[in-house]
C-alpha positions, -999 to 999 in steps of 0.1 A, spaced: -581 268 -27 -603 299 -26 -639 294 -11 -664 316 -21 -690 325 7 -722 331 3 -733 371 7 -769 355 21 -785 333 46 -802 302 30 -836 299 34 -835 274 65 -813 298 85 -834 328 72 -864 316 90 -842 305 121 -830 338 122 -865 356 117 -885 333 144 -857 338 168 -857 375 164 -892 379 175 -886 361 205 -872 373 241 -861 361 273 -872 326 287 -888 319 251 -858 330 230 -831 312 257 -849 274 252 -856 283 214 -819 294 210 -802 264 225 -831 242 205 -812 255 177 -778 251 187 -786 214 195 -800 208 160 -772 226 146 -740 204 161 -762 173 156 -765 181 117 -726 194 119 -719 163 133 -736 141 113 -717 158 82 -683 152 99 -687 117 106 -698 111 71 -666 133 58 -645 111 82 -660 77 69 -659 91 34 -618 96 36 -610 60 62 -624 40 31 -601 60 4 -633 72 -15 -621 101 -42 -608 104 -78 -578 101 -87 -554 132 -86 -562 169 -67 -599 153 -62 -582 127 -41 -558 150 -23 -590 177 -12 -606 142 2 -579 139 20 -576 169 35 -616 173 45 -609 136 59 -583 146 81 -600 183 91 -634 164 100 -617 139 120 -597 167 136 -629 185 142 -650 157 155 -639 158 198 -647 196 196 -680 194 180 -691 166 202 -679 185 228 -699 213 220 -730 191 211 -732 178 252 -725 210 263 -756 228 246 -776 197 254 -770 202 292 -777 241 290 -811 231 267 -818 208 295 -818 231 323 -839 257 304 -865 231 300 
């Protein structure tokens, strides 16, 4: 399956990327991590769903089912590394605080 990507940053990571860019040192480090944070917890959030979506067998019938599947089974693959990453950019926002 081919995946088209966007050639632009949506408008939420647009103004990320234009408040972080004005910032530096101290300020930029806490913001930065602030971000990263909110990021896992939103990319977690999305894989748990994914993963709950594919346990229950919810799809169509066919390649629909299938491509559930196969989301289901990356998320839940994905899931102890996210997490992972999630308490470790919690601990580094912590110390910066």
């Amino acid at each position: 399956m081919a995946v088209q990507l966007p050639a632009d940053l949506d408008a939420k990571h647009q103004e990320l990327y234009d408040r972080l860019s004005k910032l530096k040192g101290p300020e930029f480090d806490r913001e930065y991590m602030q971000a990263m944070v909110d990021g896992h917890q939103d990319v977690l959030g999305e894989l748990e769903r994914q993963t709950g979506s594919s346990e229950r067998g919810v799809g169509t019938a066919g390649g629909a089912s299938q491509a559930n599947a196969s989301v289901g089974g990356w998320a839940k693959n994905t899931l102890p590394d996210v997490r992972q990453h999630l308490e470790q950019a919690k601990q580094i926002e912590a110390k910066l605080s």
